[in-house]
TORVO-901077 format. One record per residue (C-alpha): residue number from 1; chain; x, y, z. Coordinates in nm, 2 decimals. Example, Ala and Ser with C-alpha at 12.3 -4.5 7.8 and 13.67 -1.06 7.14 Angstrom:
2
<num = 1	chaine = A	c1 = 1.23	c2 = -0.45	c3 = 0.78> $
<num = 2	chaine = A	c1 = 1.37	c2 = -0.11	c3 = 0.71> $
END
This chain:
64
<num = 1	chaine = A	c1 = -10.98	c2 = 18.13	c3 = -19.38> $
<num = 2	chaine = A	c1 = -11.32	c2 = 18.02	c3 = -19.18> $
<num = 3	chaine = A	c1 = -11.39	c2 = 17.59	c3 = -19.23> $
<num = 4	chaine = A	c1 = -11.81	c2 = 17.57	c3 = -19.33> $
<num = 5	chaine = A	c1 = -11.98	c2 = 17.29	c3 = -19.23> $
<num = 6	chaine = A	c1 = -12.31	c2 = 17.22	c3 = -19.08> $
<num = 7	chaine = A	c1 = -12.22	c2 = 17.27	c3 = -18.70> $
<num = 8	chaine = A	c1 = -12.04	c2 = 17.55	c3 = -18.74> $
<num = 9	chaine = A	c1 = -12.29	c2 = 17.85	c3 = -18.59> $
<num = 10	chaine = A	c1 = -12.60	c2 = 17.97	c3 = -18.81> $
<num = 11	chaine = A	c1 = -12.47	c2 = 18.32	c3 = -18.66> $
<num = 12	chaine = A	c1 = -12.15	c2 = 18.28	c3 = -18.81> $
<num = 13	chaine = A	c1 = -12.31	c2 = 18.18	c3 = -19.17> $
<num = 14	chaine = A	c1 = -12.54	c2 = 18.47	c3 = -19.20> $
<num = 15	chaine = A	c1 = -12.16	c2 = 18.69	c3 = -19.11> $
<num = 16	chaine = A	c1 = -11.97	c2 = 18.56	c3 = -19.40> $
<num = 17	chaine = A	c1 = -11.97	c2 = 18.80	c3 = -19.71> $
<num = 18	chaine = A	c1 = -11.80	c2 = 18.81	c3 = -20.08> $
<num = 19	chaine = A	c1 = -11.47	c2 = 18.82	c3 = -20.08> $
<num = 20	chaine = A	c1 = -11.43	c2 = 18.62	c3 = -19.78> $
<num = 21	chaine = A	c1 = -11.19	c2 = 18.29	c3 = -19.79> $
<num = 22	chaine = A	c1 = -11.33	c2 = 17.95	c3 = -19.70> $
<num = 23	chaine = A	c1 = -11.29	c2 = 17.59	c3 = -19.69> $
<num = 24	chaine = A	c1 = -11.51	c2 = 17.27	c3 = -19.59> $
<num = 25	chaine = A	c1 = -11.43	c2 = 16.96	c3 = -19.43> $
<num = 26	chaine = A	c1 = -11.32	c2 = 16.83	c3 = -19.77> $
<num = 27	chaine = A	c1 = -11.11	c2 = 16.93	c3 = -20.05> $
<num = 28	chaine = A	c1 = -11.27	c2 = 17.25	c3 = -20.14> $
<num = 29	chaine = A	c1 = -11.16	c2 = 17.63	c3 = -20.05> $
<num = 30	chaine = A	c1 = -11.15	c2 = 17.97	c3 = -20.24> $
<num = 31	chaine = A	c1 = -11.30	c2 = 18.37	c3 = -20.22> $
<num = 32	chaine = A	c1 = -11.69	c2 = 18.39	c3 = -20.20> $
<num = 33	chaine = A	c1 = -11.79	c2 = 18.52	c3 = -20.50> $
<num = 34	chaine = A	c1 = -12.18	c2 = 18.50	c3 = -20.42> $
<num = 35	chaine = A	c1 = -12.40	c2 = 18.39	c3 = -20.12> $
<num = 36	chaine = A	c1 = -12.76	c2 = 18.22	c3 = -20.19> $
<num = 37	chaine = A	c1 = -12.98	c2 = 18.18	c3 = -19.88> $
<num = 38	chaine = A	c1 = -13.30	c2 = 17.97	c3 = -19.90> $
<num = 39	chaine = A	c1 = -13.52	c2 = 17.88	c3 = -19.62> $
<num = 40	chaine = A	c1 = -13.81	c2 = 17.57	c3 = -19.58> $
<num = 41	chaine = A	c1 = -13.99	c2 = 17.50	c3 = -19.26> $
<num = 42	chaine = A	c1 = -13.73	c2 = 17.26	c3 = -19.15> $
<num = 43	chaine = A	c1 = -13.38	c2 = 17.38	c3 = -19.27> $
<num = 44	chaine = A	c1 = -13.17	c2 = 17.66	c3 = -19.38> $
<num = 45	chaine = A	c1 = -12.97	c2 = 17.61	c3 = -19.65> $
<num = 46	chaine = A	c1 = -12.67	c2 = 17.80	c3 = -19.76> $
<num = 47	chaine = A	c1 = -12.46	c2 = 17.81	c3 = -20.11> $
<num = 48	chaine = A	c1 = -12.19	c2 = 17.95	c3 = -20.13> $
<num = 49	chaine = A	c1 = -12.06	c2 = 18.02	c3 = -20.50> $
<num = 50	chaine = A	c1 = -11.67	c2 = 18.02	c3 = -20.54> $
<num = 51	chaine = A	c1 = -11.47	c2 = 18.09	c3 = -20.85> $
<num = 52	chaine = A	c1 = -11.50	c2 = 17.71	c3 = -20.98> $
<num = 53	chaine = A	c1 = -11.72	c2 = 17.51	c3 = -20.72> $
<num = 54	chaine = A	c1 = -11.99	c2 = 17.57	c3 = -20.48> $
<num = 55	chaine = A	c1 = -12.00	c2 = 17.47	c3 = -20.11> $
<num = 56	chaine = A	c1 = -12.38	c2 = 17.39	c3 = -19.92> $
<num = 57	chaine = A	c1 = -12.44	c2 = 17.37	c3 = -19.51> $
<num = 58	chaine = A	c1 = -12.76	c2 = 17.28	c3 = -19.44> $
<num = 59	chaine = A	c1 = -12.85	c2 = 17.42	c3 = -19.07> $
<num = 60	chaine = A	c1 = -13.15	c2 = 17.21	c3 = -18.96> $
<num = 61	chaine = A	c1 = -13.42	c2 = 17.48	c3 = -18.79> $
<num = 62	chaine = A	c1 = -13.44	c2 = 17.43	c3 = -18.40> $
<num = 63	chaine = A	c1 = -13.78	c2 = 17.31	c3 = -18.29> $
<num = 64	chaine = A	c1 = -13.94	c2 = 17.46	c3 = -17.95> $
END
């Protein structure tokens, strides 16, 4: 089981897939069932649908 939060690598977000088991900081954990993606100028922001919940990192974009 891999723990999701927002310092956790935006590598190891984009390598997570359904099926996989995960858990955040908090109380919730269970299989991926879907992944949503979605992109702005300043963030990335990942959902990830479980069988009951949902758990969101937000991975702020680095600036050069």
């Amino acid at each position: 089981m891999i723990t999701v939060n927002n310092s956790l690598p935006t590598s190891t977000l984009l390598e997570l897939k359904v099926g996989d088991m995960i858990s955040n900081s908090n109380d919730l954990s269970g299989t991926i069932k879907s992944i949503e993606i979605s992109e702005t100028d300043e963030f990335l922001l990942f959902i990830f649908q479980l069988e009951n919940n949902q758990i969101e990192v937000k991975k702020l974009k680095q600036v050069c």
